[in-house]
C-alpha positions in Angstrom: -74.4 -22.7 112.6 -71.1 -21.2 111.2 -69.5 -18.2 112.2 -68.2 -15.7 110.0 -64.6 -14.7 110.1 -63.5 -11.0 108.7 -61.0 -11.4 106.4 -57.4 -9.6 107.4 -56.3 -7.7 104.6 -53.9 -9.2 102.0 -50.7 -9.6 102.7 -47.2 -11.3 101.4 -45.7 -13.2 103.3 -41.5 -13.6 103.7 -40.2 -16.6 104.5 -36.8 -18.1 104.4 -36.5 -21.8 104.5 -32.8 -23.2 105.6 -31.5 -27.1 106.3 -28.8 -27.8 108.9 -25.6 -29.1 107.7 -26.0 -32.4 108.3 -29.3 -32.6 106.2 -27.4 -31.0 103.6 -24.6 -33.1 103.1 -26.9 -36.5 103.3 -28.7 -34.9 100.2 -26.1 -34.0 98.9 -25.1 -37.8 99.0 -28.5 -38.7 97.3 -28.0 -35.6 94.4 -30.0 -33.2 95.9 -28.2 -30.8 97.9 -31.2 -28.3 98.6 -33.8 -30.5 97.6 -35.3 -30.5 101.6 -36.1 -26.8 101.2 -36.8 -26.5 97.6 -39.9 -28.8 98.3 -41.1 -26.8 101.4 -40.8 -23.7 98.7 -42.9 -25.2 95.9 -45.6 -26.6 98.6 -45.6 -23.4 100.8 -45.7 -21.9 97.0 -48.7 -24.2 96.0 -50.6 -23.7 99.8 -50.8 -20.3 98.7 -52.2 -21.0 95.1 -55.7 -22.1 95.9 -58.8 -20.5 95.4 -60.2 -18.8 98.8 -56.7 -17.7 99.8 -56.1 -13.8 99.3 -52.6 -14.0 100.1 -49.2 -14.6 98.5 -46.1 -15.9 99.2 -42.4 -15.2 98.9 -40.3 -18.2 100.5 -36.8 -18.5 99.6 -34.4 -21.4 99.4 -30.8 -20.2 101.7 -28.7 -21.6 100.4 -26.2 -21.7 103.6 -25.5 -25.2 105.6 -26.7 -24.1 109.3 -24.2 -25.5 112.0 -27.0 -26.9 114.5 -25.5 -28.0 117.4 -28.7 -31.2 117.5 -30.9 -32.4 115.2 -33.7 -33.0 117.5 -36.0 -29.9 117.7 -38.1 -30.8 121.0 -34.5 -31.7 123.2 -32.5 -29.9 125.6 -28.9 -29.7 125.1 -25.8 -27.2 125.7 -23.7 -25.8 123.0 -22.1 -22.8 122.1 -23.7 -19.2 122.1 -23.2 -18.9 118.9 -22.7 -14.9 118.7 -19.1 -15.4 119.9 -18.9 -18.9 120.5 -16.8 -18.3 123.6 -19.2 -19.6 126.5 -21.8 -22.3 126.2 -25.6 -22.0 126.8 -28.4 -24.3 127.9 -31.5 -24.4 125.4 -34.9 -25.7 125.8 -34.9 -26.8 122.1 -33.8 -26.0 119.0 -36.0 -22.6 118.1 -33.9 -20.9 121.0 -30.6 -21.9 119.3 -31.4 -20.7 116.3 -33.3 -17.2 117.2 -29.8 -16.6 118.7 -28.0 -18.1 115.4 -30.5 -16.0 113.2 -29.7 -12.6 115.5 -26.0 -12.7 115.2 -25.4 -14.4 111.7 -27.9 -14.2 109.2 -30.2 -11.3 107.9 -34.0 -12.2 109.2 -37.1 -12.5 107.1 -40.5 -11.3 108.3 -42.5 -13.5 108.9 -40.8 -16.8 109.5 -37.6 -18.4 109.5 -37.5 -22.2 109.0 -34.9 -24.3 109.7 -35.0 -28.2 108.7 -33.4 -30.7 110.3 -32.1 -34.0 109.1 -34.0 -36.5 112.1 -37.1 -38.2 111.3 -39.5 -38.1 114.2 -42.4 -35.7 112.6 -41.4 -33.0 115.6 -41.3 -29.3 114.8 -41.9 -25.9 116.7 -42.7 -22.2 116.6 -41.7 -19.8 119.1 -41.1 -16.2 119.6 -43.7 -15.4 116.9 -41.7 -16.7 113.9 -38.6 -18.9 114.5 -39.6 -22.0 113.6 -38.1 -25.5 113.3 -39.1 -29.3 111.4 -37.7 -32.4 110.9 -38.1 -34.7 108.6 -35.7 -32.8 105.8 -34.8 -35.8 104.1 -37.9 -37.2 104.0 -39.2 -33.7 102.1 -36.2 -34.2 99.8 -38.0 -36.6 98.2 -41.3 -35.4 97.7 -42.4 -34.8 93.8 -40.8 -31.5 92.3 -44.0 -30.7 91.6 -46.3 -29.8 93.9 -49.3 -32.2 94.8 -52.5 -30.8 96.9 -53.1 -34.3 98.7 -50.3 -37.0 98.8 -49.7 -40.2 101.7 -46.8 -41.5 102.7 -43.1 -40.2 104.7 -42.4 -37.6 102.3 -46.2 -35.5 102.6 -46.2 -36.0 106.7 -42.9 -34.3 106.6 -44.1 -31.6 104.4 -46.8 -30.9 106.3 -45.1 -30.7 109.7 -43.1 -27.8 107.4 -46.3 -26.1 106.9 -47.7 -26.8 110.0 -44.8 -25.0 111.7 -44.6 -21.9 109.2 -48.7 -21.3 109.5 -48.1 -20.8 113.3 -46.0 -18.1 112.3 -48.3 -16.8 109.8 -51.4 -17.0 112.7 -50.0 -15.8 116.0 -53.0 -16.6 117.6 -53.3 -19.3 120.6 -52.3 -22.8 119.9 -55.1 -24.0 120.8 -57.0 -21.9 118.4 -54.4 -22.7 115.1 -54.3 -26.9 116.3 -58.3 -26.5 115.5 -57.9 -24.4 112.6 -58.1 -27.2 109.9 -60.1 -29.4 108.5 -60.5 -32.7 106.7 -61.8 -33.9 102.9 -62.3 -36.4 101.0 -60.7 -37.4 97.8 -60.6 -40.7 95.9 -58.0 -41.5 97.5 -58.8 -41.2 101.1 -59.5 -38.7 103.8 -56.7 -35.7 104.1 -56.1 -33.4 106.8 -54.9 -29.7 106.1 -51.7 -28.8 108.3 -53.9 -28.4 111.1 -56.5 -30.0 112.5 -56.6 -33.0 115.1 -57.7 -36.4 114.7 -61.7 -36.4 115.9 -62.7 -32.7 115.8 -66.3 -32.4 114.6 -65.9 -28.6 113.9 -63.1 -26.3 113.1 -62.2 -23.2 115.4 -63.8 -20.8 113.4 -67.5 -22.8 114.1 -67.4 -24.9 110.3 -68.4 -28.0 110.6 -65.9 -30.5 109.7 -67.1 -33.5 107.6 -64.9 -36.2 108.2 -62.8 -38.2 111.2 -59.3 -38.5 110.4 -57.4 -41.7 111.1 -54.7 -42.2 108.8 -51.4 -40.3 109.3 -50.4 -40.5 106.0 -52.9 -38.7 104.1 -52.4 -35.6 104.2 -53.7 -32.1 102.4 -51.1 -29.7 101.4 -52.6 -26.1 102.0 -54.5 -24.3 104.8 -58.5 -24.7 105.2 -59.4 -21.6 103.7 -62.8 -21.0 105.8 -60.6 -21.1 109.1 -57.1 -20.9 109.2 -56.8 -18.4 105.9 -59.2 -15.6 107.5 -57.2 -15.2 110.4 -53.2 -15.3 108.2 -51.3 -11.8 108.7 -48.2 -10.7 108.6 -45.7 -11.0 112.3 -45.8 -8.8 115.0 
């Protein structure tokens, strides 16, 4: 049986999308400076375009090179406190670094702030309600200028890792809950996983059924399951 979800009332969401400096200067080397969060723009931009989604969008492109002390989002590391840069801190990972960048250097947005770095693992995180972090920047560089629903390969994992860490911030519900908040489809192509949604769930957390197992990594579906994950978007606390 499926269960109903209310839908939240609409909202627009602000979001600001930055790379570190080192992802900035490899694009640059390639010809595309701010191509890493351009693409997360027009994809975040075409999420929001589908049918079933009440919501808008207004993500921006900052263009400001962000000194990250790492590159790796999930690692520990000591650098700086970058307020007054006279004492050094221990951080977790990368999101605490940079919700003390964002407080002392850069005017926040409401409901997320994404920073991209330039190391290809697929990691990203989302923590204190709307600092969030991805890498895989060059690899987004390179996606079509255009937005694509449903793509395969480096460039669409990447991009979904972007959305994947930005719809936490729009959700603010458990993680549990938002992991099972996708779904899967079929195209001609292949089976596609929205930005959530785990390899082997039979229904999503809202109580849909989901149609399809999901095996290949690469195929991926570039906006958010609008029977789940949609009813439950608003803006950050």
């Amino acid at each position: 049986m499926v269960r109903t979800s209310t839908i939240r009332c609409m909202v627009t969401l602000e979001v600001g999308i930055w790379q570190t400096g080192e992802l900035t200067n490899d694009l640059d080397s390639v010809g595309n400076k701010w191509s890493g969060a351009a693409r997360v723009k027009t994809y975040l931009e075409g999420a929001f375009s589908h049918s079933g989604n009440p919501h808008s969008i207004n993500a921006s492109v900052m263009t400001e090179k962000i000194p990250a002390p790492t590159e790796h989002v999930t690692e520990s590391f000591t650098a700086d406190y970058p307020c007054d840069r006279s004492f050094e801190l221990s951080y977790d990972n990368l999101n605490q670094w940079w919700e003390d960048y964002i407080k002392c250097n850069i005017t926040d947005k409401e409901d997320c702030v994404l920073l991209l770095t330039n190391r290809d693992s697929g990691a990203g995180l989302c923590t204190s309600s709307h600092y969030a972090t991805a890498e895989g920047g060059f690899d987004m560089g390179m996606a079509p200028g255009n937005y694509e629903r449903y793509g395969d390969g480096d460039e669409f994992s990447s991009l979904s890792t972007a959305l994947h860490e930005a719809g936490h911030a729009f959700l603010g519900k458990s993680t549990e809950f938002e992991h099972n908040a996708g779904t899967v489809v079929r195209t001609t192509t292949g089976v596609h996983r929205t930005p959530f949604g785990d390899d082997g769930m039979t229904e999503d957390a809202c109580g849909n059924s989901v149609p399809y197992d999901w095996h290949h990594s690469g195929h991926q579906a570039l906006y958010f399951n609008p029977d789940c994950t949609v009813n439950h978007i608003e803006h950050t606390d």
